[in-house]
TIVO-2410 file (N, C-alpha, C; in nm, 3 decimals):
# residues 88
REC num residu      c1      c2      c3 atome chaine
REC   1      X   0.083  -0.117   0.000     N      A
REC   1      X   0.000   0.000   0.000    CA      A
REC   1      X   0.088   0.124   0.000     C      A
REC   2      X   0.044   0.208  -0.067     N      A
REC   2      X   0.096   0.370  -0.106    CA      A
REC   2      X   0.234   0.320  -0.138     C      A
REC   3      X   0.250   0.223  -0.221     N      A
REC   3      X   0.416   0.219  -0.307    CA      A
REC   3      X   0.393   0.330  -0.395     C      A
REC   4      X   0.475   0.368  -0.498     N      A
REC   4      X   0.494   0.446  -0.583    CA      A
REC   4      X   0.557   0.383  -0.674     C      A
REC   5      X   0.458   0.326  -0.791     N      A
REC   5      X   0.476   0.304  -0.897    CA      A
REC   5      X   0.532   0.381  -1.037     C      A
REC   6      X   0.624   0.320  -1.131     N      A
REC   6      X   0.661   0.469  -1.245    CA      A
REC   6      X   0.652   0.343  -1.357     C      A
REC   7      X   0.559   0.382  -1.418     N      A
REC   7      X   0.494   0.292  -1.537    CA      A
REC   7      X   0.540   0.370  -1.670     C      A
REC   8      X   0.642   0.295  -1.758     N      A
REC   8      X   0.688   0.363  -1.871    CA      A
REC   8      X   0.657   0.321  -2.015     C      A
REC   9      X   0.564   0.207  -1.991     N      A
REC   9      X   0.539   0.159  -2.144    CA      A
REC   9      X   0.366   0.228  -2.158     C      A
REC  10      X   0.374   0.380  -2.206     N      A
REC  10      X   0.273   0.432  -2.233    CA      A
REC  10      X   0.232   0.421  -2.326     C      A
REC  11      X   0.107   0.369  -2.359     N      A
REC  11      X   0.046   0.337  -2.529    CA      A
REC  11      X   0.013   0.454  -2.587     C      A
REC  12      X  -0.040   0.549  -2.512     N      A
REC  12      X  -0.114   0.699  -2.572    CA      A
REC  12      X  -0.077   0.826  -2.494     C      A
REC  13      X  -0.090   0.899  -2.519     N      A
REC  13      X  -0.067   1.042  -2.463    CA      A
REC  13      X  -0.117   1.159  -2.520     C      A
REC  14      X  -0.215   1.236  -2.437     N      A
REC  14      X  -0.256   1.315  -2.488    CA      A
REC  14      X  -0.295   1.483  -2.466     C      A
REC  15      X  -0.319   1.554  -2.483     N      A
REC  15      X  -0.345   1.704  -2.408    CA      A
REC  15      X  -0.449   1.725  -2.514     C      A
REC  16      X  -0.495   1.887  -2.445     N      A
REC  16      X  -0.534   1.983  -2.530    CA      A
REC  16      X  -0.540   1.988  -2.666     C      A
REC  17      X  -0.424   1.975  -2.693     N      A
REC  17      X  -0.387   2.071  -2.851    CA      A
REC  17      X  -0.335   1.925  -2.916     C      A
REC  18      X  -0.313   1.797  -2.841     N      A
REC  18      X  -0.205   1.759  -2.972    CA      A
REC  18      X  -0.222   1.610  -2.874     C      A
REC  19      X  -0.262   1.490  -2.945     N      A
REC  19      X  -0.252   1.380  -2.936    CA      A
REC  19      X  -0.131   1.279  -2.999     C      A
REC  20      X  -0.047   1.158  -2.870     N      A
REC  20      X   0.014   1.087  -2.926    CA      A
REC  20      X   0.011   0.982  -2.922     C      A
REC  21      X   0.020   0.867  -3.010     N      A
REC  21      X   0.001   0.737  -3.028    CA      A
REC  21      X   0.093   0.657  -3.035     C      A
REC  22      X   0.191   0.566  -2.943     N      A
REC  22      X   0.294   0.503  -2.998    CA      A
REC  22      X   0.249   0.370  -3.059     C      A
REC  23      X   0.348   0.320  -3.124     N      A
REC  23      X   0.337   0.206  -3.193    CA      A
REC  23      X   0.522   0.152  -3.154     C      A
REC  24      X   0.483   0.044  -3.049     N      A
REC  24      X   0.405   0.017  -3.011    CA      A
REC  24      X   0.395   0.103  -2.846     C      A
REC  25      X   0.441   0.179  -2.812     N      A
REC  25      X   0.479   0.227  -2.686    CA      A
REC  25      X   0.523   0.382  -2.710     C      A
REC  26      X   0.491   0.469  -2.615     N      A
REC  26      X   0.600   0.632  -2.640    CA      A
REC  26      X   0.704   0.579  -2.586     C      A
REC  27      X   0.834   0.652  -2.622     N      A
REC  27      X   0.976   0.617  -2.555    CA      A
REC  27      X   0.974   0.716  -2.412     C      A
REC  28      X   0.939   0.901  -2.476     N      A
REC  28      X   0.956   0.989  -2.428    CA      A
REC  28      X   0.875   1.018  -2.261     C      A
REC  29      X   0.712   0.915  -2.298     N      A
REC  29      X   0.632   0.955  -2.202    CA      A
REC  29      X   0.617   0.850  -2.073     C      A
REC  30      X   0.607   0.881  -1.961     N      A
REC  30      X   0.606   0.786  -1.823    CA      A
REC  30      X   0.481   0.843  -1.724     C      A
REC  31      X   0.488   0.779  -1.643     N      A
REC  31      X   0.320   0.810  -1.564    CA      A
REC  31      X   0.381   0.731  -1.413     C      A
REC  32      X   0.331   0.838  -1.276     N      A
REC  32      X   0.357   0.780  -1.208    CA      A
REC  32      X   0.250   0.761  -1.148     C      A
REC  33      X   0.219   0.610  -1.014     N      A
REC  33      X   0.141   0.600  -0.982    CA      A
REC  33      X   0.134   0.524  -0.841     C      A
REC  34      X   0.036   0.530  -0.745     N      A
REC  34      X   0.029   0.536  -0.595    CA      A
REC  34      X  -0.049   0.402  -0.572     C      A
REC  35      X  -0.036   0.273  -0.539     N      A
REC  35      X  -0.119   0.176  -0.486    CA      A
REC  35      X  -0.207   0.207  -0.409     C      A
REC  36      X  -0.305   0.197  -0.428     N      A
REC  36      X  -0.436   0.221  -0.347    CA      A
REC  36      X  -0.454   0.090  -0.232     C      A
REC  37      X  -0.522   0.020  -0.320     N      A
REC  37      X  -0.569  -0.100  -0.248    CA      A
REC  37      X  -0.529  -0.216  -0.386     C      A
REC  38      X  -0.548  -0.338  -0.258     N      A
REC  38      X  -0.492  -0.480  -0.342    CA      A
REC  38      X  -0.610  -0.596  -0.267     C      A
REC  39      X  -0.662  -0.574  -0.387     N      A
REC  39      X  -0.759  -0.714  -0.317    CA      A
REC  39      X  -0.782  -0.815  -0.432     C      A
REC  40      X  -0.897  -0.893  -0.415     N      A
REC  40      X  -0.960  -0.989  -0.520    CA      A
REC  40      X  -1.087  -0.925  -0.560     C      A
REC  41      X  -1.126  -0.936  -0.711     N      A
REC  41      X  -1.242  -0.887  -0.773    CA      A
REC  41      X  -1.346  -1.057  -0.739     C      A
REC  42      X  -1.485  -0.949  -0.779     N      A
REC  42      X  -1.573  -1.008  -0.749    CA      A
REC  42      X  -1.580  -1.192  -0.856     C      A
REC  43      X  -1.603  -1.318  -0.766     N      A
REC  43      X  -1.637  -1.422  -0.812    CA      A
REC  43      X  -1.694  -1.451  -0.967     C      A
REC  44      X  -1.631  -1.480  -1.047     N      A
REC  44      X  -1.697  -1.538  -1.222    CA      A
REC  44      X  -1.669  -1.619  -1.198     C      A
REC  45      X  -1.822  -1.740  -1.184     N      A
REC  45      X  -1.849  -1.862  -1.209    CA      A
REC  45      X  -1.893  -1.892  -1.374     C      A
REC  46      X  -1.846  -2.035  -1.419     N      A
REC  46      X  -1.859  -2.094  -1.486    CA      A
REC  46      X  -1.932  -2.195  -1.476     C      A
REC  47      X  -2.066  -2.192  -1.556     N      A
REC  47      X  -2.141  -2.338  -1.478    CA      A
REC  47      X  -2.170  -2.404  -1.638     C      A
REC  48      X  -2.157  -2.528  -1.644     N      A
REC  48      X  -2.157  -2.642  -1.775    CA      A
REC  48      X  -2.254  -2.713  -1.784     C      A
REC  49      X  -2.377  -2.728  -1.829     N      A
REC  49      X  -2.543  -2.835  -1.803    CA      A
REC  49      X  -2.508  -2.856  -1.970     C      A
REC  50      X  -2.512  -3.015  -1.957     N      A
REC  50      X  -2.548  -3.111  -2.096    CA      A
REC  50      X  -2.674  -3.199  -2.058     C      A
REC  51      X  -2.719  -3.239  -2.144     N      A
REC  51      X  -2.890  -3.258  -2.167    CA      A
REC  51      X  -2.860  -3.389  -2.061     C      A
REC  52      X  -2.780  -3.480  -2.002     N      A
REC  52      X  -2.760  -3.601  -1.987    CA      A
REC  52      X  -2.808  -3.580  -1.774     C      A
REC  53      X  -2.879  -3.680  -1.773     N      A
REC  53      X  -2.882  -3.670  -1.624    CA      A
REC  53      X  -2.775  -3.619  -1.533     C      A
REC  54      X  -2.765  -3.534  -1.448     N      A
REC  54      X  -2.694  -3.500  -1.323    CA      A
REC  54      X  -2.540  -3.483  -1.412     C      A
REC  55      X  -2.529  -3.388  -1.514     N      A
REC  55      X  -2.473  -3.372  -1.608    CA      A
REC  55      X  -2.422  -3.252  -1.615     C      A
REC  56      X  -2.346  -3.161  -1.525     N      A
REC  56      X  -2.335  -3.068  -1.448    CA      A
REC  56      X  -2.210  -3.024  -1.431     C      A
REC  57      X  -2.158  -2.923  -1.415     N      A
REC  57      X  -2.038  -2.846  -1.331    CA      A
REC  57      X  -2.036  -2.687  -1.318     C      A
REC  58      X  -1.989  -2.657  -1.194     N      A
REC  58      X  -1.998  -2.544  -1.186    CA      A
REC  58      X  -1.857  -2.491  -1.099     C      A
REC  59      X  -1.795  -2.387  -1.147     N      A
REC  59      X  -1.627  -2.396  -1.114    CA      A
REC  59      X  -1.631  -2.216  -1.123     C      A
REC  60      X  -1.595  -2.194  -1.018     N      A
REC  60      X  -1.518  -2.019  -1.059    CA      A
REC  60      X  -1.385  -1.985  -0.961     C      A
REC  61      X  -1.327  -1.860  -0.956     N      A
REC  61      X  -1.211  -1.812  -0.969    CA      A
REC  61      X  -1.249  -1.647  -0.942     C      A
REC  62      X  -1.117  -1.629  -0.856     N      A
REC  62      X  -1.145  -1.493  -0.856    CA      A
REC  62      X  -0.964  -1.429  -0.866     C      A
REC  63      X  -1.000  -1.328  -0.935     N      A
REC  63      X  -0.878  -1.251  -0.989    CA      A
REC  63      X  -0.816  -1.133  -0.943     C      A
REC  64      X  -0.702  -1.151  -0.885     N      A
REC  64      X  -0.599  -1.039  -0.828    CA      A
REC  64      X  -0.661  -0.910  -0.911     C      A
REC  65      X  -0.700  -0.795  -0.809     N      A
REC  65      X  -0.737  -0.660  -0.856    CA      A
REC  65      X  -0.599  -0.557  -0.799     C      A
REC  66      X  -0.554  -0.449  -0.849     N      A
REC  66      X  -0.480  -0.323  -0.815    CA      A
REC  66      X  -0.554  -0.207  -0.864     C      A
REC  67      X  -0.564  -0.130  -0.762     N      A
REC  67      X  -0.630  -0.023  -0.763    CA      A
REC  67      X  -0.539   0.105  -0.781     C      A
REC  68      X  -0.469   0.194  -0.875     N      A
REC  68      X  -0.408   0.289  -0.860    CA      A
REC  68      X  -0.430   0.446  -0.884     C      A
REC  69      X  -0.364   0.509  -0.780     N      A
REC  69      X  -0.354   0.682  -0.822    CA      A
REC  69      X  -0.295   0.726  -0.859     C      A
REC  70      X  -0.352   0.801  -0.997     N      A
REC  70      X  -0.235   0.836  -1.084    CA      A
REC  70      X  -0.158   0.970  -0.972     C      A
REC  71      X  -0.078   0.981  -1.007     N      A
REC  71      X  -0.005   1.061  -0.970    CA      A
REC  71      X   0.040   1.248  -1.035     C      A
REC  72      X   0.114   1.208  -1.087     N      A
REC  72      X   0.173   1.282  -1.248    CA      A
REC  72      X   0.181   1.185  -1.349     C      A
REC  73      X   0.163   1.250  -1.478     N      A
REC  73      X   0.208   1.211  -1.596    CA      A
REC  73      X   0.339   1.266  -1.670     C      A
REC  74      X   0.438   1.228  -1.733     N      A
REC  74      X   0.589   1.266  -1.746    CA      A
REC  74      X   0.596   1.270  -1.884     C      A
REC  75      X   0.642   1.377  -1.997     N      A
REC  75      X   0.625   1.363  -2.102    CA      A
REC  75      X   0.801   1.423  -2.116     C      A
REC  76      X   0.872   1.319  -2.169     N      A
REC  76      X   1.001   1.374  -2.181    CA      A
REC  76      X   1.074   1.359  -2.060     C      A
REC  77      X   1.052   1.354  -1.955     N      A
REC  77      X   1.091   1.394  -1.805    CA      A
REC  77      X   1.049   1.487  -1.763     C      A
REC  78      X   0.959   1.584  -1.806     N      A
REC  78      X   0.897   1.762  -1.754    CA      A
REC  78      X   0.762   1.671  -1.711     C      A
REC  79      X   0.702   1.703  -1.581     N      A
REC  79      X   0.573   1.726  -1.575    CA      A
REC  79      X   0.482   1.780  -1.639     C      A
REC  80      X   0.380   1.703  -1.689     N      A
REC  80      X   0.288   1.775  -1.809    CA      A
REC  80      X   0.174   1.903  -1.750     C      A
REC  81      X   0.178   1.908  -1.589     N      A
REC  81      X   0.084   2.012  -1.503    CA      A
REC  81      X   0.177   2.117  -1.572     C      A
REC  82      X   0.299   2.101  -1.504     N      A
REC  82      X   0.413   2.212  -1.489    CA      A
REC  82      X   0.455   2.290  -1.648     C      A
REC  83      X   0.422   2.222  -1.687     N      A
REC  83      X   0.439   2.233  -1.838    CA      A
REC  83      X   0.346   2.312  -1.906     C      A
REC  84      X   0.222   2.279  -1.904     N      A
REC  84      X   0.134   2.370  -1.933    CA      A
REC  84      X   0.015   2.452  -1.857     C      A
REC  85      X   0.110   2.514  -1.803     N      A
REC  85      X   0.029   2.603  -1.617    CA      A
REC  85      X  -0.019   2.712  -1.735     C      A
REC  86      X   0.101   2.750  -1.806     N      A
REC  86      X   0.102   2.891  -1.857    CA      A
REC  86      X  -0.002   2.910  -1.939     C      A
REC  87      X  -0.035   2.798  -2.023     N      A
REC  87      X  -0.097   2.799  -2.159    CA      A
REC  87      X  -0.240   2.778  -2.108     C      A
REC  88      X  -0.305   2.771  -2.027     N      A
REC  88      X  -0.409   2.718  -1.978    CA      A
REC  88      X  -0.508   2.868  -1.969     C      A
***
């Protein structure tokens, strides 16, 4: 809880004035981010009925959730707030 995550394989990036798309990743852009909470998401059952008597199964699983706060977003290494305070 409250690690500080810095996630650098950004698929998109975007502002105001000017959208970017990497293919497959930006090099330039990074995002940091705050663990919230770590729990398990809610139960998906799988249940199987074939026409045949008592012909049945029913099986589920539940899946590691992370909850995060973004933090800042990093375009280049400049903060993108700090960056465009002025232009706003």
């Amino acid at each position: 809880m409250n690690d500080v995550l810095h996630l650098t394989r950004v698929l998109a990036f975007g502002t105001r004035t000017a959208t970017a798309i990497g293919r497959p990743t930006l090099a330039a852009a990074a995002v940091s981010a705050a663990v919230e909470e770590v729990g398990r998401d809610a139960k998906a059952l799988t249940f199987w009925k074939r026409r045949r008597k008592a012909s049945r199964r029913l099986r589920g699983h539940r899946q590691p959730i992370t909850a995060l706060r973004i933090l800042d977003v990093l375009e280049a290494g400049v903060p993108v707030l700090e960056k465009n305070e002025g232009g706003v």
